[in-house]
Every structure is written in C-alpha cells, then in structure tokens.
N, C-alpha and C positions, 0 to 999 in steps of 0.2 A: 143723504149721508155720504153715499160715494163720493159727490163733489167735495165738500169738505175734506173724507180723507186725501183728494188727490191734493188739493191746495194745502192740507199742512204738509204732507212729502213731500213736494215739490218747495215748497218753504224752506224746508229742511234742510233739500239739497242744493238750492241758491245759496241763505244762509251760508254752507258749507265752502259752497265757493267761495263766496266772499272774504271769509277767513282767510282760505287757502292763498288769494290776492296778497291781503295784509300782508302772511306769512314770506310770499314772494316778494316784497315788495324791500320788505325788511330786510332778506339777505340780501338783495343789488344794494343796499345803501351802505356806505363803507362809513366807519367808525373811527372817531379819534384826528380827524383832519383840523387843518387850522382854521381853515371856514367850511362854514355847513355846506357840504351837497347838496346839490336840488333836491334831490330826495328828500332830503331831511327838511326843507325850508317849506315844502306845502305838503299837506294831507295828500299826495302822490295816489295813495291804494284807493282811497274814497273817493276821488277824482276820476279817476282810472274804471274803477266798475260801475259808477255812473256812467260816466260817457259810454260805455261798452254796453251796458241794461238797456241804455236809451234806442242806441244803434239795433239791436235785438230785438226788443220792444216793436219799436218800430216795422224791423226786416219779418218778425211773427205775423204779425198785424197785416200786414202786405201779404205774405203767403196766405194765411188762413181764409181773406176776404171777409165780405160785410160779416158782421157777428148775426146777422138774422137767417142768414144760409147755414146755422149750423155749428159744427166746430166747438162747442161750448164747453164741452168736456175738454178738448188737448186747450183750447185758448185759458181754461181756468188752472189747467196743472201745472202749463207751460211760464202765462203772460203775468198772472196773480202770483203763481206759487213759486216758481223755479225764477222766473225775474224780476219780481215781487221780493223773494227774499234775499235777490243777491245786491239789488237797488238798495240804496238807506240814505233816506233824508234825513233822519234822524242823525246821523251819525255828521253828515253834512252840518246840518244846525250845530251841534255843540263844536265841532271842528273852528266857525266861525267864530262863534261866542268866545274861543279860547287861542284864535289868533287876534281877535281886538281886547281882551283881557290883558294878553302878552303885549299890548302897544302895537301891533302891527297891520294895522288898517288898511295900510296899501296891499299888503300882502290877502287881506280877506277879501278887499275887494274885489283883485285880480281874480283870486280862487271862485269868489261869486260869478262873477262875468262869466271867465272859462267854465264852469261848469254848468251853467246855465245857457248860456249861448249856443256851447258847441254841444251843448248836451241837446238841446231845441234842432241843431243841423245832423246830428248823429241820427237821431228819433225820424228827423223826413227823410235824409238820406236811408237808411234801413228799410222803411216801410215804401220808397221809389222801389228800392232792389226786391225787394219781395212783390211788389206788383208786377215786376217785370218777370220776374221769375213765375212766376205765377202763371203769366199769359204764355208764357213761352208754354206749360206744360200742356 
C-alpha cells in the first residue's frame, strides 16, 4: 500500500509541474504579433517536459543503479510517480492529431522527430551523467 501511496504523490507533484511548465511557457509567448512566435507555432511546454522527464529519467536511473540492488521505493516515487506524472504522451498524441487536423504536417512531423529523437539522446545522456556520478560517489 505504501508504494501506491508514494507513486500517486509523486504523480501529483510531476502532474503539478507539468502545469506549472504550461503556465510558464504561456507567459514568455507574447500575443497579438503579425506572425506567430515559435512559441505559439509548436506544442513548446509538452515538448520541453518531455525532453527534460527523459534527461531525468534517465540521470535517476543512472544514480539509482540496477533496480535489483534495491532503490524500489525512491525509483517508484521518484521515476513512476514524480516523472511519470510530469512526462505525458498522452498529451503528445492529441498535440499531433491536432497539428495534422490543422493541415500542418510538416510542423507534426518536425515536433515528432525532435521530440522523439532528442527525447531518445536526452534519456542516454542523463542516465551516462548519473552513472558517472554515481561512480564518483
């Protein structure tokens, strides 16, 4: 039952970030221009806490070591629940569905690549730095 509760609080407070993103992400984007800012032209905030969940993900994953040494407890509050709820594929998915609805194909594709891609070198690079870190300790 403990694991549970740590993975839905830890859910909660990814989640929470996540928003917080959004929220950030929306005031740098300025309003009313004659063409769109970058901001405005891709899913920016959902882009952004991907790559950064993956890089973490990863950088956890590296610190903690093998999951069979242990760790299960902070690896499930932490990698499930806290990075777990700030990740959203979900959110990823209908972003896509709703830049090829809008006609803008090139633009999904790119957003799919980049966040895919770098999301794939974010996740080894993080989990290299926490192996390293790790050793060092």
């Amino acid at each position: 039952m403990l694991k549970l509760v740590l993975v839905f609080l830890g859910g909660g407070v990814g989640a929470s970030m996540r928003y917080g993103a959004g929220v950030l992400v929306a005031r740098l984007t300025p309003e009313g221009a004659e063409t769109p800012h970058w901001l405005a032209m891709y899913p920016v905030a959902t882009m952004l806490v991907n790559l950064l969940g993956c890089g973490l993900i990863g950088l956890a994953w590296g610190l903690l070591g093998d999951p069979k040494d242990g760790n299960e407890t902070i690896r499930l509050a932490l990698i499930v629940g806290v990075l777990g709820g700030f990740t959203t594929f979900s959110s990823f998915g209908w972003e896509m569905l709703e830049l090829m609805q809008e006609g803008r194909a090139l633009t999904a594709i790119i957003y799919a690549v980049l966040s895919v891609g770098v999301g794939l070198l974010c996740a080894y690079a993080g989990h290299a730095l926490g192996l390293t870190l790790s050793a060092g300790s």
